[in-house]
mmCIF file of the C-alpha atoms, coordinates in Angstrom:
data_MODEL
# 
_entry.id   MODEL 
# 
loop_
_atom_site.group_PDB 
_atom_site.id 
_atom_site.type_symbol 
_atom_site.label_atom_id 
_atom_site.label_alt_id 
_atom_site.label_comp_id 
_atom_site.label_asym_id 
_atom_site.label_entity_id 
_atom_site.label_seq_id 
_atom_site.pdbx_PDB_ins_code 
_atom_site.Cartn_x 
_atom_site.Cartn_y 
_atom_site.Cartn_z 
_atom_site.occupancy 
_atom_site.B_iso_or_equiv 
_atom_site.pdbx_formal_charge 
_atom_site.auth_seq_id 
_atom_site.auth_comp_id 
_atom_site.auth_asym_id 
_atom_site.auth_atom_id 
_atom_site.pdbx_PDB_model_num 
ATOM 1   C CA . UNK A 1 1   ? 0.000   0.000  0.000   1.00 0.00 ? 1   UNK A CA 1 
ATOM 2   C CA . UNK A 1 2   ? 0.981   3.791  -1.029  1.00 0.00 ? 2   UNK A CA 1 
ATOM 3   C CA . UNK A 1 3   ? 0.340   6.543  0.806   1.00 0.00 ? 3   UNK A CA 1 
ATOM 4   C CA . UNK A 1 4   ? 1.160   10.050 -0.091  1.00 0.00 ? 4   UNK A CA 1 
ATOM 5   C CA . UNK A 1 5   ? 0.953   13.394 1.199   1.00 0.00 ? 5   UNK A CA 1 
ATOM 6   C CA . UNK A 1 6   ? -0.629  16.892 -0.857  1.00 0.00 ? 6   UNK A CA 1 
ATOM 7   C CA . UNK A 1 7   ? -0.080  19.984 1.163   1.00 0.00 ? 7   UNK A CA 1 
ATOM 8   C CA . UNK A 1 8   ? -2.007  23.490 0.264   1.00 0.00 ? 8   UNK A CA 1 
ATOM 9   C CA . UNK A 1 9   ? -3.801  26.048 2.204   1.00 0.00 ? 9   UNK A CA 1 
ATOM 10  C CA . UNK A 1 10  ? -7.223  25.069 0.056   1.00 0.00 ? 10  UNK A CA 1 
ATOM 11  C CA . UNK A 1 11  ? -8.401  28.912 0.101   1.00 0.00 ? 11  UNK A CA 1 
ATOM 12  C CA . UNK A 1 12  ? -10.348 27.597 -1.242  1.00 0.00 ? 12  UNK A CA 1 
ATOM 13  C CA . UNK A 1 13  ? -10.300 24.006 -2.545  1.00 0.00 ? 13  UNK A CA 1 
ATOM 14  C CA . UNK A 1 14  ? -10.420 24.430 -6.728  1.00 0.00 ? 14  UNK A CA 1 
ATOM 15  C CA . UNK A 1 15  ? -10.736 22.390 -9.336  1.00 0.00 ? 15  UNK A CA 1 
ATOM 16  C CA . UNK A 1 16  ? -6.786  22.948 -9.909  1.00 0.00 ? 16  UNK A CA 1 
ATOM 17  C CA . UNK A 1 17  ? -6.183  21.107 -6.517  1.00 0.00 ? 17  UNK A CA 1 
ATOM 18  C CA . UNK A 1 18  ? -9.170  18.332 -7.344  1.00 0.00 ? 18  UNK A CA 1 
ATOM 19  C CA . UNK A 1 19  ? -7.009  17.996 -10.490 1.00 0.00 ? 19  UNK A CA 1 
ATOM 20  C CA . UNK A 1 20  ? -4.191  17.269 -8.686  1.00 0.00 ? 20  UNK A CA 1 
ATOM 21  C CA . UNK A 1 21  ? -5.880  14.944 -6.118  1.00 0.00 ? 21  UNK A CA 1 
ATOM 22  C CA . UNK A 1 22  ? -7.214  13.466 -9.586  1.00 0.00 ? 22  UNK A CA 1 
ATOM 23  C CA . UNK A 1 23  ? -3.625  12.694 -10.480 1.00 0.00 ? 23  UNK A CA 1 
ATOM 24  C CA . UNK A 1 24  ? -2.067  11.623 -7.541  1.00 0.00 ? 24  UNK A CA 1 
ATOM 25  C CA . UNK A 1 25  ? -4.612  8.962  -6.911  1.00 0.00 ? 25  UNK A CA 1 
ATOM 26  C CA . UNK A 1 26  ? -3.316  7.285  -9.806  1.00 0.00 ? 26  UNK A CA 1 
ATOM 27  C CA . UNK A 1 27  ? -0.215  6.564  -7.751  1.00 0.00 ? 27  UNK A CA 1 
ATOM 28  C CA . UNK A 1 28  ? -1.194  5.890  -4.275  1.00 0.00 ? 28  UNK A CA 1 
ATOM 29  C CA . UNK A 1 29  ? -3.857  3.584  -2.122  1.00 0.00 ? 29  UNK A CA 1 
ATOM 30  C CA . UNK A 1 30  ? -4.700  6.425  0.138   1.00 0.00 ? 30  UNK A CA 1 
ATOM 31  C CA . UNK A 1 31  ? -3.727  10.223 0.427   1.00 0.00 ? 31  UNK A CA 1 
ATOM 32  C CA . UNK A 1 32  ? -3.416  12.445 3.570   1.00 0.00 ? 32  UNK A CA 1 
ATOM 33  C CA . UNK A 1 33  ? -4.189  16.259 2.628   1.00 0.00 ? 33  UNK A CA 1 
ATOM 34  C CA . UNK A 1 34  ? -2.417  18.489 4.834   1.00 0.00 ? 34  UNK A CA 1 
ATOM 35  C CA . UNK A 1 35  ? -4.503  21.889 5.321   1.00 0.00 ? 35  UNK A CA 1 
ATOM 36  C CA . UNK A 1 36  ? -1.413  24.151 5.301   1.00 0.00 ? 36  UNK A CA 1 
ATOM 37  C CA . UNK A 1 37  ? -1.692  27.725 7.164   1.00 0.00 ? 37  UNK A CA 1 
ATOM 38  C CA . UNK A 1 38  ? -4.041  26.145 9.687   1.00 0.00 ? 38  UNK A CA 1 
ATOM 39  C CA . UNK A 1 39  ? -4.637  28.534 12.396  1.00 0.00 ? 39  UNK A CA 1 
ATOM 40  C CA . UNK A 1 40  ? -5.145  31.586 9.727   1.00 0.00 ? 40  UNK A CA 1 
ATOM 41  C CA . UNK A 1 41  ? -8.566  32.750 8.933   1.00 0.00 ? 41  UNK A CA 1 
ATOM 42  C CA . UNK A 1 42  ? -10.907 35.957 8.466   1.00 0.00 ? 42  UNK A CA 1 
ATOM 43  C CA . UNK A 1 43  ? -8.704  37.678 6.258   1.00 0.00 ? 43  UNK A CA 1 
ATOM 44  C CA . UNK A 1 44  ? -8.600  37.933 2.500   1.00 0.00 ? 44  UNK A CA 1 
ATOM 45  C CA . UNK A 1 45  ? -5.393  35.781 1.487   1.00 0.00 ? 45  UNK A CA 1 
ATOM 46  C CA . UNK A 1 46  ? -7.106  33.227 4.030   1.00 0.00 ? 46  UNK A CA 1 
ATOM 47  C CA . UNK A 1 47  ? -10.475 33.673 4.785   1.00 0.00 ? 47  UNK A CA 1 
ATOM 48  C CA . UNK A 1 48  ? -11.623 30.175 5.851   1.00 0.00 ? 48  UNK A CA 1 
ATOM 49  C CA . UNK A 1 49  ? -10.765 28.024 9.212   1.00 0.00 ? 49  UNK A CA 1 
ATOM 50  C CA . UNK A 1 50  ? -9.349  24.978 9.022   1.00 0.00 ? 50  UNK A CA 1 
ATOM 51  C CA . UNK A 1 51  ? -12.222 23.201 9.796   1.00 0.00 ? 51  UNK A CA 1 
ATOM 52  C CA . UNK A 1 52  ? -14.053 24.561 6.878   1.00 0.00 ? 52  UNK A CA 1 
ATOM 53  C CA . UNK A 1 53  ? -11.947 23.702 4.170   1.00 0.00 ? 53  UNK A CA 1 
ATOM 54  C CA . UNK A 1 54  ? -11.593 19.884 5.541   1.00 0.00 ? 54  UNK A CA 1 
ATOM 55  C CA . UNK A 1 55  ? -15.316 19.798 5.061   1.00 0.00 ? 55  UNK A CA 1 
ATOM 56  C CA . UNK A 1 56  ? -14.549 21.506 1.401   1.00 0.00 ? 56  UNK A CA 1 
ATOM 57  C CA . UNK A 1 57  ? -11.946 18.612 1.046   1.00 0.00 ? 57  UNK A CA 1 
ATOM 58  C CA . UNK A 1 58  ? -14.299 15.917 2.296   1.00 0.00 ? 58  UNK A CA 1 
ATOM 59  C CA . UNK A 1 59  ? -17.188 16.913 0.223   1.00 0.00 ? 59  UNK A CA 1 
ATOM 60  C CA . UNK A 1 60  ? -15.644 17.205 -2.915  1.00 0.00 ? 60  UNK A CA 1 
ATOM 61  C CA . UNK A 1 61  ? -13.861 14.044 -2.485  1.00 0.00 ? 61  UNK A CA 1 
ATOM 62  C CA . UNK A 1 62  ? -16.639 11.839 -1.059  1.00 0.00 ? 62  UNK A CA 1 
ATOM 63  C CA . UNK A 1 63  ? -17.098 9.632  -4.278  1.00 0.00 ? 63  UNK A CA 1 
ATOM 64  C CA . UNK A 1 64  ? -13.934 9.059  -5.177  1.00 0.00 ? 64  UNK A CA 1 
ATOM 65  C CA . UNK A 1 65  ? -12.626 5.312  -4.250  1.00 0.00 ? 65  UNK A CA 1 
ATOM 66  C CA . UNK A 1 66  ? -9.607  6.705  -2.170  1.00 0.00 ? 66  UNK A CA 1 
ATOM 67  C CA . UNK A 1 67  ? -8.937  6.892  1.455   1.00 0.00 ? 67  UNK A CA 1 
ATOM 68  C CA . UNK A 1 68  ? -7.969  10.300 2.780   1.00 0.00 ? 68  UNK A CA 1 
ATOM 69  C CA . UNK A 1 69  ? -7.453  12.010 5.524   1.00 0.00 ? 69  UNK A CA 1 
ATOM 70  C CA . UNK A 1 70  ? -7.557  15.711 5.676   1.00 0.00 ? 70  UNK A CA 1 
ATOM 71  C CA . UNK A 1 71  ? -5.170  17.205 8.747   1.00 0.00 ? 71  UNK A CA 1 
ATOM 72  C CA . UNK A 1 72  ? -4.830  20.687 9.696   1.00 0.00 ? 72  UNK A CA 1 
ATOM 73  C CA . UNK A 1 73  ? -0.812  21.686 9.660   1.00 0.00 ? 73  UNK A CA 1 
ATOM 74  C CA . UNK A 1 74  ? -0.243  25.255 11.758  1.00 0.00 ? 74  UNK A CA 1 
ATOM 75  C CA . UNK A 1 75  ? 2.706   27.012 10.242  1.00 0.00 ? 75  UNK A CA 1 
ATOM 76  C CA . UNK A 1 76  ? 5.806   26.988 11.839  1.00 0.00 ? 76  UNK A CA 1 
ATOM 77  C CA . UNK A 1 77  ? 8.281   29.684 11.148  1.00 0.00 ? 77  UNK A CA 1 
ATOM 78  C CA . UNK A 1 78  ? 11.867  27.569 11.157  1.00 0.00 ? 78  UNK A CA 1 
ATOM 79  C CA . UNK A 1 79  ? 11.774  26.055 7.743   1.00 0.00 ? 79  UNK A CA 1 
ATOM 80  C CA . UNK A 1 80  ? 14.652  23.537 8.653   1.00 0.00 ? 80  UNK A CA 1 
ATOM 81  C CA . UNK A 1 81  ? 11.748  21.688 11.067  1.00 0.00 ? 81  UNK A CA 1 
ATOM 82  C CA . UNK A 1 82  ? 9.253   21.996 8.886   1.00 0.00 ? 82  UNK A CA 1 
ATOM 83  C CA . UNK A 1 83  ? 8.948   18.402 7.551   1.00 0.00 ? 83  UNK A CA 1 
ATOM 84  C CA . UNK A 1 84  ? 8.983   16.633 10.994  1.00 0.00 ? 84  UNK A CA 1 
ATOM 85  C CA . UNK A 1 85  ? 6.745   18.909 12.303  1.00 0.00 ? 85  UNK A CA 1 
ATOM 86  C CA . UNK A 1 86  ? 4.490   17.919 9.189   1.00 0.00 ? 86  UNK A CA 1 
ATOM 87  C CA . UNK A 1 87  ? 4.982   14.492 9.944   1.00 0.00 ? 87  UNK A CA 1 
ATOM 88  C CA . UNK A 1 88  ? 4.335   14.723 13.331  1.00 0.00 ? 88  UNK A CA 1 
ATOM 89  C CA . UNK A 1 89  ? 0.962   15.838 12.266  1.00 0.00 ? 89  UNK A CA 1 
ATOM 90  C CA . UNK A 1 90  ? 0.284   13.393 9.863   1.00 0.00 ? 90  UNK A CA 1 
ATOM 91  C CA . UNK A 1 91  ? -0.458  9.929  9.133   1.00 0.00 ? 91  UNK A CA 1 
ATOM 92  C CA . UNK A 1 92  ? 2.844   8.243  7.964   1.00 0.00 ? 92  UNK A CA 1 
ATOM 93  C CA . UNK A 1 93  ? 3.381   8.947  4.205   1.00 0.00 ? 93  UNK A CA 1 
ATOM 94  C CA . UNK A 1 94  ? 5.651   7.177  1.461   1.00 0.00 ? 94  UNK A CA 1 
ATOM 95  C CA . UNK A 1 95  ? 5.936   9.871  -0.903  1.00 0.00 ? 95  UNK A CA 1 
ATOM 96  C CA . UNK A 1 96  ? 4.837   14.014 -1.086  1.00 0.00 ? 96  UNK A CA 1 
ATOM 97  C CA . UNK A 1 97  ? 3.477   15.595 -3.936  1.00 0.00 ? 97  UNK A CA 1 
ATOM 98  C CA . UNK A 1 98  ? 4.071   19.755 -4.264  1.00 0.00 ? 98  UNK A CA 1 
ATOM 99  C CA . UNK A 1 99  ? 5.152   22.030 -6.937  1.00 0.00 ? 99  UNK A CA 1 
ATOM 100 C CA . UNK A 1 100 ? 6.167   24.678 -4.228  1.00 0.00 ? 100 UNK A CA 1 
ATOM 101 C CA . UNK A 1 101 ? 9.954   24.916 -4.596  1.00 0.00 ? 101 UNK A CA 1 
ATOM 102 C CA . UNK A 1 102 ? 10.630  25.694 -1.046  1.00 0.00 ? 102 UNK A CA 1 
ATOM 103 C CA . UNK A 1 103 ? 8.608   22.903 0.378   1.00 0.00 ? 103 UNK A CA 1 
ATOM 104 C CA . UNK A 1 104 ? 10.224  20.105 -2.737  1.00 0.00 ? 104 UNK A CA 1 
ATOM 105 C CA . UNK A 1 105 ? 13.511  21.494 -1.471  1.00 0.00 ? 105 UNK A CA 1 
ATOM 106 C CA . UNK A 1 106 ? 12.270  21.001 2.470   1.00 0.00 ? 106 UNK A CA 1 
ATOM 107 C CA . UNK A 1 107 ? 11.101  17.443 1.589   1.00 0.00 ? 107 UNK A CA 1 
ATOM 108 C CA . UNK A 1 108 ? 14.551  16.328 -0.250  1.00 0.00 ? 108 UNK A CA 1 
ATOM 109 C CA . UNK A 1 109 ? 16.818  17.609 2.006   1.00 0.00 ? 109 UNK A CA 1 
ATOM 110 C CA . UNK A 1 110 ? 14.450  15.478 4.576   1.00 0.00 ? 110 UNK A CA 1 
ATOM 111 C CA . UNK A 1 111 ? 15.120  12.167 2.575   1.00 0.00 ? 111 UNK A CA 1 
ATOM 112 C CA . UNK A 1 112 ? 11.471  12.091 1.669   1.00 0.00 ? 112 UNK A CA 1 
ATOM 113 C CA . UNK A 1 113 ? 10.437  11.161 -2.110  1.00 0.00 ? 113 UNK A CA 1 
ATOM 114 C CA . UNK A 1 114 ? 8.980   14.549 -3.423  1.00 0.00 ? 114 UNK A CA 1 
ATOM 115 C CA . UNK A 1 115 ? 7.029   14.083 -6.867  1.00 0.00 ? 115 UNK A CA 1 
ATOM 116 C CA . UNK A 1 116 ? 5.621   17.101 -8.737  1.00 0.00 ? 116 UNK A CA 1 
ATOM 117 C CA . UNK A 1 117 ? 2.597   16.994 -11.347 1.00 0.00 ? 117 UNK A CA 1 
ATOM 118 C CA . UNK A 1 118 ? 1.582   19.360 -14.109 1.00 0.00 ? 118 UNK A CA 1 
ATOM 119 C CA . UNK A 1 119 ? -0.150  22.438 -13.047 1.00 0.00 ? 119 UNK A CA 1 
ATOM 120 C CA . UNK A 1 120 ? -3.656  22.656 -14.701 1.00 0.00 ? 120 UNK A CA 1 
ATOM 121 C CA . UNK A 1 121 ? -5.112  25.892 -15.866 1.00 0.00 ? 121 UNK A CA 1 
ATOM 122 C CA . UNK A 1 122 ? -2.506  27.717 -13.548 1.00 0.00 ? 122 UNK A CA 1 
ATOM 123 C CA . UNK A 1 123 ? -3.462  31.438 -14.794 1.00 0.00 ? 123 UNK A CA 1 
ATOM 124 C CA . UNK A 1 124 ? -7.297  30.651 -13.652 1.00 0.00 ? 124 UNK A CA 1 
ATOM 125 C CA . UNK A 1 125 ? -7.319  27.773 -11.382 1.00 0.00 ? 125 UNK A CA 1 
ATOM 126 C CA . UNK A 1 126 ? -5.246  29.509 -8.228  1.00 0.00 ? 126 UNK A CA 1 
ATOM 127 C CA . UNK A 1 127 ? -6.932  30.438 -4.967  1.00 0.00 ? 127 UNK A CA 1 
ATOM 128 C CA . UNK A 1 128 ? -5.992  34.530 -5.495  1.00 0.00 ? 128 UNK A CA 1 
ATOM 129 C CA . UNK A 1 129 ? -8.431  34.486 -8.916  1.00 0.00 ? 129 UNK A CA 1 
ATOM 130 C CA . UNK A 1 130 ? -10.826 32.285 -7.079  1.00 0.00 ? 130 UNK A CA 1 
ATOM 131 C CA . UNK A 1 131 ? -11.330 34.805 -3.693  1.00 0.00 ? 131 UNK A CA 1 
ATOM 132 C CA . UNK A 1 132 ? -11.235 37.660 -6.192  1.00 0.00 ? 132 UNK A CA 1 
ATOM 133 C CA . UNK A 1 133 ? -13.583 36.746 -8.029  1.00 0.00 ? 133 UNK A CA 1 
ATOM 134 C CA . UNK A 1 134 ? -15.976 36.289 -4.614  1.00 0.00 ? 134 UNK A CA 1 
ATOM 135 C CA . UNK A 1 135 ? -15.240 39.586 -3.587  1.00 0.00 ? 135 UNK A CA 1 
ATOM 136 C CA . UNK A 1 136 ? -16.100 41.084 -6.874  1.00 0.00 ? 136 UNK A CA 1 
ATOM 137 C CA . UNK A 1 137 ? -19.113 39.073 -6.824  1.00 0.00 ? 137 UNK A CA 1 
ATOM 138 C CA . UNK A 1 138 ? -17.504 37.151 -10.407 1.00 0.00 ? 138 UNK A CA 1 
ATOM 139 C CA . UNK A 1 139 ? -18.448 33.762 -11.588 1.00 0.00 ? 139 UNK A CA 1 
ATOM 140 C CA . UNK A 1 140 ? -16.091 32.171 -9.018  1.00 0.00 ? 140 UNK A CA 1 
ATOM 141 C CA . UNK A 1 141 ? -18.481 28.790 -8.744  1.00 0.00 ? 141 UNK A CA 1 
ATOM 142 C CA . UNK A 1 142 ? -17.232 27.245 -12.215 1.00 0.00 ? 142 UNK A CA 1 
ATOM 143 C CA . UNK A 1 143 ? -13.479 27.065 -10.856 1.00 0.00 ? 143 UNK A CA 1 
ATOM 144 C CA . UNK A 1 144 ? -14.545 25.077 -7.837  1.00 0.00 ? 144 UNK A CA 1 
ATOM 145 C CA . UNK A 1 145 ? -16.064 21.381 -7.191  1.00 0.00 ? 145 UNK A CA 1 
ATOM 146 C CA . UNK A 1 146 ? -19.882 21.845 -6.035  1.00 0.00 ? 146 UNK A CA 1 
ATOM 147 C CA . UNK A 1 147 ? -19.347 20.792 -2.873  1.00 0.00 ? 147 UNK A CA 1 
ATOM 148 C CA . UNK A 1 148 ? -17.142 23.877 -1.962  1.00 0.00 ? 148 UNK A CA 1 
ATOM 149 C CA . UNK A 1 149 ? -20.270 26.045 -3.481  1.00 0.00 ? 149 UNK A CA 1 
ATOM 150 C CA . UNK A 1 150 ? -22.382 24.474 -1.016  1.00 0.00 ? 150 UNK A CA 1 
ATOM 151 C CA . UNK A 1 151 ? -19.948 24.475 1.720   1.00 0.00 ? 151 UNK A CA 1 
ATOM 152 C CA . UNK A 1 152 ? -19.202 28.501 1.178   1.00 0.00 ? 152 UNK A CA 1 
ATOM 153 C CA . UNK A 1 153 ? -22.954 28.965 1.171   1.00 0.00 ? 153 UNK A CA 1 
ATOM 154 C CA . UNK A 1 154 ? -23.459 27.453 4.353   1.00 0.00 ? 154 UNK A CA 1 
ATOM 155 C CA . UNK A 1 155 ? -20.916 29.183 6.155   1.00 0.00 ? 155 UNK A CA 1 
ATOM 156 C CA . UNK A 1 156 ? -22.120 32.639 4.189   1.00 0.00 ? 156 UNK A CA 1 
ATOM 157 C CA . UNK A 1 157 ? -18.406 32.719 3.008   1.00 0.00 ? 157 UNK A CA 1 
ATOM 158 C CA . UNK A 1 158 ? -19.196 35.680 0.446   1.00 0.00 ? 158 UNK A CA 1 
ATOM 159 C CA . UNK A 1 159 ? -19.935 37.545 2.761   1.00 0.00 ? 159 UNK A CA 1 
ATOM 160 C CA . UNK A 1 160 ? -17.185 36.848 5.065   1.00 0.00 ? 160 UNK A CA 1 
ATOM 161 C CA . UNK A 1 161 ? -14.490 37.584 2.395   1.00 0.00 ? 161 UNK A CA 1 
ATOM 162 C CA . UNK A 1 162 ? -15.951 40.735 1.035   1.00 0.00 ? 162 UNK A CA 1 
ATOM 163 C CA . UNK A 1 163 ? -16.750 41.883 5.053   1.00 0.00 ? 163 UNK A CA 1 
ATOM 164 C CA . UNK A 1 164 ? -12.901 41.296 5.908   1.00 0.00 ? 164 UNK A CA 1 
ATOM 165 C CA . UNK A 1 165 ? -11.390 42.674 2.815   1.00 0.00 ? 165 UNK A CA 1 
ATOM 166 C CA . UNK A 1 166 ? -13.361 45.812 2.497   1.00 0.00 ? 166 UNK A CA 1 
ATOM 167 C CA . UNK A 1 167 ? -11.227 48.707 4.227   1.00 0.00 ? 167 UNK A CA 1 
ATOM 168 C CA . UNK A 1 168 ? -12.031 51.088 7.130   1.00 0.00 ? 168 UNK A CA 1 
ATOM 169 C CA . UNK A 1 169 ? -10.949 54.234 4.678   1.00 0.00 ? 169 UNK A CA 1 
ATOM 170 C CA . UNK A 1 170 ? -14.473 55.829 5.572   1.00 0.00 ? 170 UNK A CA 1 
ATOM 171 C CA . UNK A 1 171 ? -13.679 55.831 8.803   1.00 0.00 ? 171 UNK A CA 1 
ATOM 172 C CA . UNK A 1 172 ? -16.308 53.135 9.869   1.00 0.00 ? 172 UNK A CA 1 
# 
């Protein structure tokens, strides 16, 4: 049995990452998704809790024939512990997949295998262009799985993101 490890921050989870997830479960028997940035919420580069994107995560990925496991991962500002602190966290993992250089680099000079996959629809399918699009009130709902619709309905995310990225210029 395989297991491997996909970190993001999932703000929020896109079709890019279900892509990924897509691809990596070509490899493995079971994947661990580590919610990166854990403890950071209410603001616009991270507006949902932990806890909201693993039900975002679960959701979206309740059909698919894969065991997962979705773990929150606080960040922890000394890169060179990074990776045991992630494993700490985690269910043990065989391989990672990320296309982040720092945390490939992190993971290799760990001794853990590090694979990277194809980015898909990079210029659209990235979390900024997906919360700017909810603030503007764009289509944003095409870029994600339905279950992250529902989920950021049920929370009134909208609302949330363009609340805590609107500015107090007026004084207010």
């Amino acid at each position: 049995m395989t297991r491997g490890f996909y970190i993001g921050r999932f703000q929020p989870y896109h079709n890019g990452h279900h892509n990924m997830v897509e691809r990596i479960a070509e490899d493995v028997d079971e994947l661990v998704l580590g919610i990166g940035s854990a403890g950071d919420s209410h603001s616009t580069r991270n507006p949902f809790t932990a806890g909201e994107r693993i039900m975002m995560i679960t959701k979206s990925l309740v059909d698919y024939d894969l065991v997962t496991y979705a773990v929150p991962i606080e960040d922890l500002e000394r890169n060179s512990v990074w990776v045991s602190h992630v494993q700490s966290m985690s269910p043990d993992f065989d391989v990672a997949y990320s296309n982040n250089p720092l945390v490939i680099q992190l993971f290799r000079e760990a001794g853990v295998e590090i694979r990277q996959s194809p980015m898909f629809n990079r210029e659209v399918l990235e979390g900024a262009e997906v919360r700017e699009r909810m603030i503007e009130d764009r289509d944003w709902e095409a870029l994600v799985p339905a279950a992250v619709v529902e989920v950021v309905e049920e929370i009134n995310g909208i609302e949330r993101i363009q609340m805590v990225s609107d500015s107090d210029a007026n004084g207010t």
